[in-house]
One Martini backbone bead per residue (centre of mass of N, CA, C, O) as a GRO file, in nm:
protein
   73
    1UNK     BB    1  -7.230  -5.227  -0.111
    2UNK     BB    2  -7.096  -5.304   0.159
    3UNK     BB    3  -6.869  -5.239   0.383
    4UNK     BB    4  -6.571  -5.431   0.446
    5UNK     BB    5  -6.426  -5.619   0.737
    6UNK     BB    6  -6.277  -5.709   0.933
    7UNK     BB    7  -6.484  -5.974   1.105
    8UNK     BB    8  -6.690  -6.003   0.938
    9UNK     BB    9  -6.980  -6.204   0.878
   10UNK     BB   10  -7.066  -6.427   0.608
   11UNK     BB   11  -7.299  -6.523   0.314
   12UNK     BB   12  -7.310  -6.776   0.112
   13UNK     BB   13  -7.470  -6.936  -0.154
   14UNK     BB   14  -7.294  -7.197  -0.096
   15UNK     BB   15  -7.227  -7.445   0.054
   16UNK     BB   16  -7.023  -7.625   0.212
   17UNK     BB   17  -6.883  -7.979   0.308
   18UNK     BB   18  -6.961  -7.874   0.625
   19UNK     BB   19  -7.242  -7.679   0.583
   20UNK     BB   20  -7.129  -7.401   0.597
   21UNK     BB   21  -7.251  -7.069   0.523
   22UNK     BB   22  -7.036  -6.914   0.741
   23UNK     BB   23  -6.804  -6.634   0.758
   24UNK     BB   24  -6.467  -6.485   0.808
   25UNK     BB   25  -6.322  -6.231   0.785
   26UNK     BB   26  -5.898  -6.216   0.726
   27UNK     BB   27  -5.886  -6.013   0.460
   28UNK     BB   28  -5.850  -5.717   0.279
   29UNK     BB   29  -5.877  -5.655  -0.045
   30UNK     BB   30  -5.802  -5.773  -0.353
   31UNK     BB   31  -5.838  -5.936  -0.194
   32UNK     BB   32  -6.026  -6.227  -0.017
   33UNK     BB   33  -6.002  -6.360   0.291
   34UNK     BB   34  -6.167  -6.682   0.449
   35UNK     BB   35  -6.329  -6.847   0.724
   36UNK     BB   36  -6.503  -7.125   0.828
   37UNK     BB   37  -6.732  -7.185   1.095
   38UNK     BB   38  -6.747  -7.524   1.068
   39UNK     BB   39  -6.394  -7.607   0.996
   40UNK     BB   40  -6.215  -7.312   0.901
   41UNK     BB   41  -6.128  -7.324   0.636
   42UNK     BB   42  -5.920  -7.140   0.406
   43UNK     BB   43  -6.019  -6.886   0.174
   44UNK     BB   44  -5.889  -6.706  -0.159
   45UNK     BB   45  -6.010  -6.434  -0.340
   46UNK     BB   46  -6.153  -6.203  -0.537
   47UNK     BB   47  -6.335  -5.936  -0.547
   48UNK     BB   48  -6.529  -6.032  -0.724
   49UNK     BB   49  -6.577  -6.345  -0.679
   50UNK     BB   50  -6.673  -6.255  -0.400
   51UNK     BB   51  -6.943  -6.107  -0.460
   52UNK     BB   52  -7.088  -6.280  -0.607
   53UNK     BB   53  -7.083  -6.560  -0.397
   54UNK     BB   54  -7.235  -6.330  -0.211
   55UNK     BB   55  -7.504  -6.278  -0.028
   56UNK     BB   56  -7.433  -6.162   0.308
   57UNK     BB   57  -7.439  -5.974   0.568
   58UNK     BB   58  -7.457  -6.051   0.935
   59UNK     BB   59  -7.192  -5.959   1.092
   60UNK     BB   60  -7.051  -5.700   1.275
   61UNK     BB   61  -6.793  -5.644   1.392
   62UNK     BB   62  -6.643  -5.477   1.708
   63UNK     BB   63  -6.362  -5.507   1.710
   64UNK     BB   64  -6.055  -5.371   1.685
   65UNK     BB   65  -5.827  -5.468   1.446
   66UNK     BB   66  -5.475  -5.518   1.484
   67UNK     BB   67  -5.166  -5.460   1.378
   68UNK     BB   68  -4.834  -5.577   1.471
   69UNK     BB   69  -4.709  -5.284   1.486
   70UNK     BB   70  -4.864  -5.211   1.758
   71UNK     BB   71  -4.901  -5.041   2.041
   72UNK     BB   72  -5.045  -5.020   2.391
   73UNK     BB   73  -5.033  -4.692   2.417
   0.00000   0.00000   0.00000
């Protein structure tokens, strides 16, 4: 399994009731939080049921995303 990154959109086996199937990672750890593409609505599950249920990554960040302690010098 290719390394997982905030920002990086997958695509899950089951679709959404919202009908979408691409997520986007926004928090990594032993827990995976992921924001639904087409209504937002925000799932964290367990990184084991994140794999299990993951069909594929579709798309990788490119912007570095940064923690909010970091300064712009």
């Amino acid at each position: 399994m290719e390394e997982l990154k905030l920002g990086d959109v997958v695509q899950m086996r089951k679709t959404h009731p919202c009908g979408s199937d691409k997520w986007t990672i926004i928090r990594v750890g032993a827990d995976i939080k992921i924001r639904c593409s087409g209504c937002g609505r925000i799932v964290m599950m367990d990184r084991a049921d994140f794999v299990k249920r993951m069909k594929k990554i579709v798309g990788h960040s490119d912007e570095v995303v940064r923690g909010t302690n970091e300064s712009d010098d």
